[in-house]
Backbone bond lengths (Angstrom), bond angles and torsions (degrees), N, CA, C in turn:
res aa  C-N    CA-C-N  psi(-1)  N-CA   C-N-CA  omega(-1)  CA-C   N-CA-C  phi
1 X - - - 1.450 - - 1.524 108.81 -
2 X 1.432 102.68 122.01 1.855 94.75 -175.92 1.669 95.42 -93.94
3 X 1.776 90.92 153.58 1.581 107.58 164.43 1.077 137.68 -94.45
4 X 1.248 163.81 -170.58 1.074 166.85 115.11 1.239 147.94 -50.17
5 X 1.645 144.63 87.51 1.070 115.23 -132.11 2.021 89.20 -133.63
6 X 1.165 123.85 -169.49 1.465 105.18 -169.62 1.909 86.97 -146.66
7 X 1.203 135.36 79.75 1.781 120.66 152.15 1.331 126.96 -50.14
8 X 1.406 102.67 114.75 1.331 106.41 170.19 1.059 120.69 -107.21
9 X 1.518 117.45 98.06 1.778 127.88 176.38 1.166 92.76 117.04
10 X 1.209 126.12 128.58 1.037 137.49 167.35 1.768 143.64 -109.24
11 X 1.783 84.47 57.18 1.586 111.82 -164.44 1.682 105.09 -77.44
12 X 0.865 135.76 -175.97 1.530 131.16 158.88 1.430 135.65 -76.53
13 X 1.501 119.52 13.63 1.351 113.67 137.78 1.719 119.36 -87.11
14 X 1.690 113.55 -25.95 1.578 106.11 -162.58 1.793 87.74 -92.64
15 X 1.217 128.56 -5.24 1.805 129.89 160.79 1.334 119.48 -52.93
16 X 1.611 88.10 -40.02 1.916 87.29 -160.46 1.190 102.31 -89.27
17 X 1.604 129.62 -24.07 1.397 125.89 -164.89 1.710 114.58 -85.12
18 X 2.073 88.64 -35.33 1.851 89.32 164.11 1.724 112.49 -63.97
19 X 1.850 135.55 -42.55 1.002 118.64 178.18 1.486 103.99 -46.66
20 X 1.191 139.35 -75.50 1.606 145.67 177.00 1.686 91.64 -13.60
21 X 1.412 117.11 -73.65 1.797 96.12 -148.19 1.272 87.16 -73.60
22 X 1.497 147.13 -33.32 1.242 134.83 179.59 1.481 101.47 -27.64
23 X 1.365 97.51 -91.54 1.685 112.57 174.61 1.833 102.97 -2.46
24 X 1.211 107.90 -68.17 1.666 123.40 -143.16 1.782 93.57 -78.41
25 X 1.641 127.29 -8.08 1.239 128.83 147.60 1.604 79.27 102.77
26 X 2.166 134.42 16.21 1.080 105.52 177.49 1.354 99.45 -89.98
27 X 1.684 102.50 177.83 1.446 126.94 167.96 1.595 129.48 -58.63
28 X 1.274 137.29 87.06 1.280 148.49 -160.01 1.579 116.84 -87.76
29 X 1.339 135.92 119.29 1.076 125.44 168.58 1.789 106.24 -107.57
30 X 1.033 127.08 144.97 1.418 140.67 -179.78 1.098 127.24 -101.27
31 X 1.449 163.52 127.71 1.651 142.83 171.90 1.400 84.47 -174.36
32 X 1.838 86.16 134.74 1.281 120.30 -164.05 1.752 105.45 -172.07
33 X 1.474 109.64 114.25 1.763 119.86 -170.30 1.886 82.80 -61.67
34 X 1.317 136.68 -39.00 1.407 90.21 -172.73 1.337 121.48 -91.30
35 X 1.352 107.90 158.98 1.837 114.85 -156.88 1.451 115.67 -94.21
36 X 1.335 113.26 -14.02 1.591 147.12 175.08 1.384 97.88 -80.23
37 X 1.285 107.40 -78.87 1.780 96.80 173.15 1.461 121.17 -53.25
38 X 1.173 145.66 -71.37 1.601 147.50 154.54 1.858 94.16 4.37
39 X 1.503 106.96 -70.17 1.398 100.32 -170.96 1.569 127.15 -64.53
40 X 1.184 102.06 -43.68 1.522 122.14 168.05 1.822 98.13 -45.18
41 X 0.825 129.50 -90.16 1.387 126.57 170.10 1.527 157.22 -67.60
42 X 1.750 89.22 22.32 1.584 110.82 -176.12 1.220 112.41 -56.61
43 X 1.891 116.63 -32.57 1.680 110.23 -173.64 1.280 113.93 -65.39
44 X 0.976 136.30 -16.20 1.298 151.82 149.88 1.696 141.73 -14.39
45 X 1.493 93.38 -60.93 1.126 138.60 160.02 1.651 148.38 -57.08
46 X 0.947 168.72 51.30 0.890 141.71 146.37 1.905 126.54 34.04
47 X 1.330 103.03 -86.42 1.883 109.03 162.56 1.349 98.06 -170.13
48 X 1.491 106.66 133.19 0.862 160.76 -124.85 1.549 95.78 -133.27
49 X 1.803 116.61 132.80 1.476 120.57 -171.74 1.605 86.11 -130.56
50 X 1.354 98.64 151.11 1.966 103.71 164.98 1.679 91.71 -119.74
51 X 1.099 132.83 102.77 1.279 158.51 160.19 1.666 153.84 -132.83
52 X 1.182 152.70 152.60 1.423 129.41 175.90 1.618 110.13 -104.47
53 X 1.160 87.42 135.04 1.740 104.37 -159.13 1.616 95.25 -74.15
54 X 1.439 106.51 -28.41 2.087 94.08 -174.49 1.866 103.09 -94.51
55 X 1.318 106.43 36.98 1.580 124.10 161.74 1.586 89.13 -88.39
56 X 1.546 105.44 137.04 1.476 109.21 160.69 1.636 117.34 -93.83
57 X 1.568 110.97 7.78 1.704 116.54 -157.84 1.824 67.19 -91.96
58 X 1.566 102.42 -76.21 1.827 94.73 -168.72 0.915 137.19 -49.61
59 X 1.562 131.81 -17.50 0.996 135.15 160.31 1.818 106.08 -59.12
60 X 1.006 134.69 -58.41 1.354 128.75 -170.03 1.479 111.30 -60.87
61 X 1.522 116.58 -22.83 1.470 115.84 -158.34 1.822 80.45 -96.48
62 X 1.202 116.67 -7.62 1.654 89.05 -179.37 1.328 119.28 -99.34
63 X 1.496 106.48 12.51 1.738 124.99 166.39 2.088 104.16 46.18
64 X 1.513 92.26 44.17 1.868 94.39 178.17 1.320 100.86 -43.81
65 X 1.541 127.09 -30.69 1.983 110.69 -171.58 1.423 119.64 -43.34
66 X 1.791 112.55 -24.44 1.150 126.53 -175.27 1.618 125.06 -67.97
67 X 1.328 103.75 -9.23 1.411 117.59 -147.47 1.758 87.72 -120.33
68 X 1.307 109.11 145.74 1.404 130.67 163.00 1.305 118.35 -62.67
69 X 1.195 142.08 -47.65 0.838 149.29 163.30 1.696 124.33 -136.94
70 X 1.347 125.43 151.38 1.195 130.00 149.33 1.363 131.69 -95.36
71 X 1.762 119.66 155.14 1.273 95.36 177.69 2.048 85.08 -148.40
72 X 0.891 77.11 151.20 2.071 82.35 -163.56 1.827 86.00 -114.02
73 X 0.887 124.59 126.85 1.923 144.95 135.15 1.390 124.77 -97.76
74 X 1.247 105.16 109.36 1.373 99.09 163.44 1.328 136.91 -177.70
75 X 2.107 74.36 83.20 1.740 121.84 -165.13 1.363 99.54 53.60
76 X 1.631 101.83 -126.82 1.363 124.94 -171.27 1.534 114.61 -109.33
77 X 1.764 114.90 0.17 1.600 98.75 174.42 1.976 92.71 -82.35
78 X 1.288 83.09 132.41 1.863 114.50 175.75 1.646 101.75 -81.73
79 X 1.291 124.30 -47.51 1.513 134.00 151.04 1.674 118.08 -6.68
80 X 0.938 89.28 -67.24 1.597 127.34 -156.27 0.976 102.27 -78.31
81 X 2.176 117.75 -56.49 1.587 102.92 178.45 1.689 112.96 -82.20
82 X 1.378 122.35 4.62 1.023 110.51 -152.51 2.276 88.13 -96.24
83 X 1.573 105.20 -26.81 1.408 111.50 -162.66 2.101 90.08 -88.26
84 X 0.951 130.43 -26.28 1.230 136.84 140.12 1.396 114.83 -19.87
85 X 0.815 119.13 -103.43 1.830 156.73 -154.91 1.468 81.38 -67.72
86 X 1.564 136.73 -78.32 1.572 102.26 174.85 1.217 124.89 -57.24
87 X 1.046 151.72 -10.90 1.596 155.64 -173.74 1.835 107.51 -92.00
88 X 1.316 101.36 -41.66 1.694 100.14 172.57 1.336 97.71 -87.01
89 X 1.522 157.72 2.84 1.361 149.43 175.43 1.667 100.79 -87.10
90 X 1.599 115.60 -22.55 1.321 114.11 -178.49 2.172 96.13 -74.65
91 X 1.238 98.45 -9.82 1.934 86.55 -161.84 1.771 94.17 -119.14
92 X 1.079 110.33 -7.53 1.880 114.41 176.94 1.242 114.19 -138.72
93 X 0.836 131.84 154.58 1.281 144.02 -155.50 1.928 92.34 -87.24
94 X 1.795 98.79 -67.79 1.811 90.24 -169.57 1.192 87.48 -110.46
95 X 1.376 137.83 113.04 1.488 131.79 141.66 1.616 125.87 -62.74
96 X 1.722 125.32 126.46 1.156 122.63 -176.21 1.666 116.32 -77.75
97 X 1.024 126.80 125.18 1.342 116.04 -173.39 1.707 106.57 -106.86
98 X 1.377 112.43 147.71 1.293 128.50 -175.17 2.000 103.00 -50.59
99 X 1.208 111.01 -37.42 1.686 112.22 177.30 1.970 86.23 -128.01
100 X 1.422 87.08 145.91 1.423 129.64 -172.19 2.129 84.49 -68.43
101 X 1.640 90.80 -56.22 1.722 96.74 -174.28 1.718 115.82 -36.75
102 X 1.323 98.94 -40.07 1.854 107.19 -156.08 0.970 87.17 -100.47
103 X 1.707 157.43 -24.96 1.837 134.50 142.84 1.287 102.55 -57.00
104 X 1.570 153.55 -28.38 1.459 122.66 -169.41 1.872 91.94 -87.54
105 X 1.315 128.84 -3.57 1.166 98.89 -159.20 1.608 87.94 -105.71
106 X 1.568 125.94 -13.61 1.514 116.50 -174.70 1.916 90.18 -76.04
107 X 1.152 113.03 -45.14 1.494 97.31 -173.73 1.020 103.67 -60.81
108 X 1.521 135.24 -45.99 1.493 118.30 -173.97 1.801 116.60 -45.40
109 X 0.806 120.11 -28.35 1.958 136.92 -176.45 1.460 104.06 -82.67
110 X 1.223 126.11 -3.20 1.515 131.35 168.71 1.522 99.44 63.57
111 X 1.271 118.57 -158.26 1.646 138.34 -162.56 1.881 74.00 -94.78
């Protein structure tokens, strides 16, 4: 039974893990503000968003509750995963963050 899973950013850790569920025949969602990349790596995918993930409008419109898991990339701005990862914790319960560091520090900041 395949799952569903939702990448947000599509840097080269949230690449390699969608090739993996690709592989494994699961359900992949993609979103990433650049539109060059999105295209470059649509086969990839499942469907594919051109958006910015530390928007709180897109985050809600991409209904992550639906999804088995999340997994947020995005590279090395800490910014970015950190306004992420609290913003998808408002729409999932555990959001996976690209560093272990920037989920202990959004839980540390409570709801």
């Amino acid at each position: 039974m395949s799952q569903q899973f939702a990448i947000l950013g599509m840097g080269f850790f949230g690449v390699t893990v969608a090739k993996e569920l690709h592989r494994q025949h699961d359900k992949v969602l993609g979103v990433d503000r650049s539109e060059a990349r999105v295209n470059a790596l649509a086969d990839i995918f499942n469907h594919t968003v051109v958006a910015d993930i530390t928007e709180e409008q897109t985050l809600s419109e991409l209904s992550l509750g639906d999804y088995d898991a999340v997994v947020i990339d995005t590279d090395d701005n800490l910014e970015a995963s950190m306004i992420c990862t609290l913003l998808a914790r408002e729409y999932r319960r555990q959001p996976r963050s690209q560093h272990d560091l920037h989920l202990a520090r959004a839980r540390a900041r409570g709801p």
